[in-house]
VMD Tcl script that draws the C-alpha trace (Angstrom):
set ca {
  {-32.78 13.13 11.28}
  {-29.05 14.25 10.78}
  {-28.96 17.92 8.91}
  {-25.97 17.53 7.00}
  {-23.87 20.70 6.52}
  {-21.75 19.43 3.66}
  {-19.22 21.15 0.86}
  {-21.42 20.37 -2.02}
  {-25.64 20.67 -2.03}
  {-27.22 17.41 -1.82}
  {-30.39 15.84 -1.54}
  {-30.96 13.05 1.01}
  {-32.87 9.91 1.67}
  {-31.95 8.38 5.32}
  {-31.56 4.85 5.63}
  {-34.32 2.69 7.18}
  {-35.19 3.95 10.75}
  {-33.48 1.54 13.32}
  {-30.85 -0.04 11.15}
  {-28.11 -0.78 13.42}
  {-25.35 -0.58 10.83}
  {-26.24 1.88 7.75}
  {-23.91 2.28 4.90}
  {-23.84 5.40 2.62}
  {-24.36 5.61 -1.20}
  {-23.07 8.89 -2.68}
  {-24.21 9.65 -6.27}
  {-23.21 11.93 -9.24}
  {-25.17 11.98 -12.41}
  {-24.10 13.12 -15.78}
  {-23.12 16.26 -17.61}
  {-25.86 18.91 -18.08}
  {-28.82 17.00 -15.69}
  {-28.89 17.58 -11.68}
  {-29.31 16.54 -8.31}
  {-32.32 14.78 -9.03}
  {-31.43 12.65 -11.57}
  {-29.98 9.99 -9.60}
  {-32.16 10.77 -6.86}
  {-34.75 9.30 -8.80}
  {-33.27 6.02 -8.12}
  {-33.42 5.77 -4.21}
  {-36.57 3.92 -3.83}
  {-34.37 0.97 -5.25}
  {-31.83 1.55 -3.00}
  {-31.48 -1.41 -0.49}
  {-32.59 0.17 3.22}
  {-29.71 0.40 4.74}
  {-28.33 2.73 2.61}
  {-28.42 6.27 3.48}
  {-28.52 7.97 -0.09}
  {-26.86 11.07 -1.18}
  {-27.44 12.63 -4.61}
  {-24.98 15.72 -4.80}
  {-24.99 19.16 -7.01}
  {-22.22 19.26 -8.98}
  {-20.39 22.67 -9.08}
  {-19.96 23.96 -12.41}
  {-23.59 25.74 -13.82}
  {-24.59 25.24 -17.56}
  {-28.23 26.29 -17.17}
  {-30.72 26.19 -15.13}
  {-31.07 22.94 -13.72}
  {-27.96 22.03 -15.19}
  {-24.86 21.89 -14.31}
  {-21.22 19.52 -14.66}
  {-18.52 18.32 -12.66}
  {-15.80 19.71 -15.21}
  {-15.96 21.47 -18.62}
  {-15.02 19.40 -21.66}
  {-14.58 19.17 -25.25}
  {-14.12 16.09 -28.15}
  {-11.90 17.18 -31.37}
  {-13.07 16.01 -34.74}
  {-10.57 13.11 -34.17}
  {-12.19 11.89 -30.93}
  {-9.39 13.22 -29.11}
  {-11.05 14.40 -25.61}
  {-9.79 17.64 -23.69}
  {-11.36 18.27 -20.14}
  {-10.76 21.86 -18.02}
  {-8.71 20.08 -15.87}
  {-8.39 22.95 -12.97}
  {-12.19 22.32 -12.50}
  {-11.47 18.50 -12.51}
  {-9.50 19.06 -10.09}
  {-11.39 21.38 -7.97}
  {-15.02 18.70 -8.17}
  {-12.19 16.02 -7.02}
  {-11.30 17.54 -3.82}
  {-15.11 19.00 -3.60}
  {-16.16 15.60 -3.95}
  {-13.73 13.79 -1.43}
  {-14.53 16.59 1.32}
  {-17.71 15.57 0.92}
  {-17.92 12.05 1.11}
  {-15.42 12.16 4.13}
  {-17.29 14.70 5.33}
  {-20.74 12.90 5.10}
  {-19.71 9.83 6.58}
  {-18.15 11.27 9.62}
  {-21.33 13.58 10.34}
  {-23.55 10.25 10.12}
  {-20.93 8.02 12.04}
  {-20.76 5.88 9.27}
  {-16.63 4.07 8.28}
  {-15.43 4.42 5.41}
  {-15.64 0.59 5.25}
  {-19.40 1.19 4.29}
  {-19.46 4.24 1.99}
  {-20.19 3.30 -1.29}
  {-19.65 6.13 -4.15}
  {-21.64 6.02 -7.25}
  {-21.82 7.84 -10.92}
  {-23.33 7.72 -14.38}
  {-21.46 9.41 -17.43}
  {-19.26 12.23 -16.24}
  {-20.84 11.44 -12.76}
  {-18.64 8.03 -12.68}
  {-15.79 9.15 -14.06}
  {-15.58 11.45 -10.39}
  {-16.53 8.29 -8.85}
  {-13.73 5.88 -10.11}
  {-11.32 8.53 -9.98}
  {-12.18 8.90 -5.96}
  {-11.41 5.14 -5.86}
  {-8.10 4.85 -7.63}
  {-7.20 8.36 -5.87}
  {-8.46 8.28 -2.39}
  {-9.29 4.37 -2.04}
  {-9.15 5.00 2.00}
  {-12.48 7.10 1.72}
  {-14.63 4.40 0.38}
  {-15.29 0.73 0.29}
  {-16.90 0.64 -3.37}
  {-17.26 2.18 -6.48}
  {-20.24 1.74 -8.86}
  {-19.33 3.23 -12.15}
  {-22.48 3.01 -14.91}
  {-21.68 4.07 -18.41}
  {-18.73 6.01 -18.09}
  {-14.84 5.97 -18.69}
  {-11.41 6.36 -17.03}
  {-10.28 9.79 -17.03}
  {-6.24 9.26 -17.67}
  {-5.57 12.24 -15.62}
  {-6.31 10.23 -12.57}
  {-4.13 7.50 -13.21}
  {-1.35 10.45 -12.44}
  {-2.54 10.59 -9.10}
  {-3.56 7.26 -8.51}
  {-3.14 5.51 -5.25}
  {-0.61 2.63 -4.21}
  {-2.46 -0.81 -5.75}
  {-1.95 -2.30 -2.32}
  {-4.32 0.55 -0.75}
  {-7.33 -0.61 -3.18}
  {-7.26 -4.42 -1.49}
  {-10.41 -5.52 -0.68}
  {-12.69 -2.80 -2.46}
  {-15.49 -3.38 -5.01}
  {-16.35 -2.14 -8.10}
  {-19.29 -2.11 -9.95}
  {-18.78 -1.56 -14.06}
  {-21.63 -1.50 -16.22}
  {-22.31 -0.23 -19.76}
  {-24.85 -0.60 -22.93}
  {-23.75 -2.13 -25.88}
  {-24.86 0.53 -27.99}
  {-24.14 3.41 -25.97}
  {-23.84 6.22 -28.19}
  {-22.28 8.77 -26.14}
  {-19.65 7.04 -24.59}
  {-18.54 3.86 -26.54}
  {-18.53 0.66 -24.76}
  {-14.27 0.48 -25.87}
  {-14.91 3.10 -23.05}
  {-16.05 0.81 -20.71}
  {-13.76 -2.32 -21.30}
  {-10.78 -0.26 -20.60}
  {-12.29 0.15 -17.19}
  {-12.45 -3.55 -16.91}
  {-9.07 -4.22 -18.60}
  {-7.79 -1.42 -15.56}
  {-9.06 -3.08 -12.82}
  {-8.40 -6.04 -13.46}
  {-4.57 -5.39 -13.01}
  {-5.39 -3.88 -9.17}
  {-6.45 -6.03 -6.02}
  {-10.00 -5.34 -6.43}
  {-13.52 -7.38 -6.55}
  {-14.70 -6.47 -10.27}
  {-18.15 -7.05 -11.48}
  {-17.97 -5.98 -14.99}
  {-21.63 -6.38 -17.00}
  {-22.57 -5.54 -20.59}
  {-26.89 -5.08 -21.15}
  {-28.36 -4.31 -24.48}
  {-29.37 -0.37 -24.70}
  {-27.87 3.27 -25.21}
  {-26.52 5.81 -22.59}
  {-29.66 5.06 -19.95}
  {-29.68 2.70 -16.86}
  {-31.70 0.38 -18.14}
  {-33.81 -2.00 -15.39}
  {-32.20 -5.28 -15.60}
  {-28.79 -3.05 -15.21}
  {-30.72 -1.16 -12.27}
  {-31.96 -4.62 -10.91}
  {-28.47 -6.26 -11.08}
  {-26.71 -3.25 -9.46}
  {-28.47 -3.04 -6.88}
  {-28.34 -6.47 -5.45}
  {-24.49 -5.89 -6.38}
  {-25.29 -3.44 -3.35}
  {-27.15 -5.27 -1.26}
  {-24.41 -8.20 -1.33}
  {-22.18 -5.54 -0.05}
  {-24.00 -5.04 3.17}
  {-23.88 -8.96 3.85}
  {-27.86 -8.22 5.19}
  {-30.68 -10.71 3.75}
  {-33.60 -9.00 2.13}
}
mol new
graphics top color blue
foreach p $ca { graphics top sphere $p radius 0.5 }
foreach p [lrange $ca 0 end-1] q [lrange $ca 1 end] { graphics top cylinder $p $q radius 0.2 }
display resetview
């Protein structure tokens, strides 16, 4: 097996032994949790996925830790530490280039992933640095309007998917949260799949289910 020597700590499932074309899923999971959050969901994974759960950089506890600090005024109003944004952005995009070149795997078959804070890196490595990535899969998150600054050409995000999915009671991040998403990317040349599911701030299994054929369909490979 590949030992990866990568910018950010990781764990990693390969993909199926013998698969003549593997893609790569790269996953970031939500404020104050860790690596093995999202890990937790490689078993569902389709095989020819090599599966990355990453460390974000920022320590809260033990166990825990974020991709930027943040805080919500009693209007709403949200204010993130946007130097460590920034930082987890390039972290992120070293690593995902970084990954794919040490497993000889295009960039026309990485897929990045995140839940919560987790997709919010995710999306914003899709409008930023479309070129690193075929698809995004964004679960219960928002756009962070500070990438939008920094956003890439439309034109470079032509033929990329995204995956958008949220619960209609979410009560951390409101599902207005979500739509705007949608409402974003459906002004850009991209293949949206935008889903609603019943439930609160949790990847429920239909949502799971649905996903990941979403990723499967990607890989144009039968079950």
């Amino acid at each position: 097996m590949t030992m990866l020597e990568l910018p950010l700590s990781f764990l990693h499932r390969p993909a199926a032994a013998h698969t003549l074309n593997p893609w790569l899923l790269v996953l970031m999971y939500g404020v104050g949790s860790n690596e093995q959050d999202l890990f937790g969901l490689a078993p569902y994974v389709p095989a020819p996925f090599h599966v990355l759960s990453l460390r974000a950089p920022y320590r809260m506890g033990p166990q825990a830790s974020a991709w930027f600090a943040f805080s919500v005024a009693a209007d709403g109003t949200r204010h993130i530490d946007e130097p460590q944004e920034s930082a987890s952005r390039a972290l992120v995009a070293q690593t995902v280039e970084s990954a794919a070149r040490q497993l000889g795997i295009a960039a026309t078959r990485v897929v990045v992933g995140g839940f919560s804070q987790g997709g919010i890196m995710a999306l914003t490595l899709l409008l930023t640095r479309p070129a690193l990535l075929q698809a995004c899969m964004v679960w219960h998150s928002r756009l962070l309007p500070q990438a939008l600054d920094d956003a890439a050409p439309a034109a470079a995000l032509a033929g990329r998917g995204l995956w958008v999915s949220h619960g209609v009671q979410d009560n951390v991040i409101p599902l207005a949260s979500a739509r705007a998403i949608r409402d974003h990317a459906q002004g850009l040349p991209l293949a949206l799949s935008y889903r609603e599911y019943p439930g609160v701030h949790e990847i429920r299994p239909e949502e799971l289910r649905d996903s990941m054929a979403w990723l499967q369909d990607l890989t144009g490979v039968m079950d």
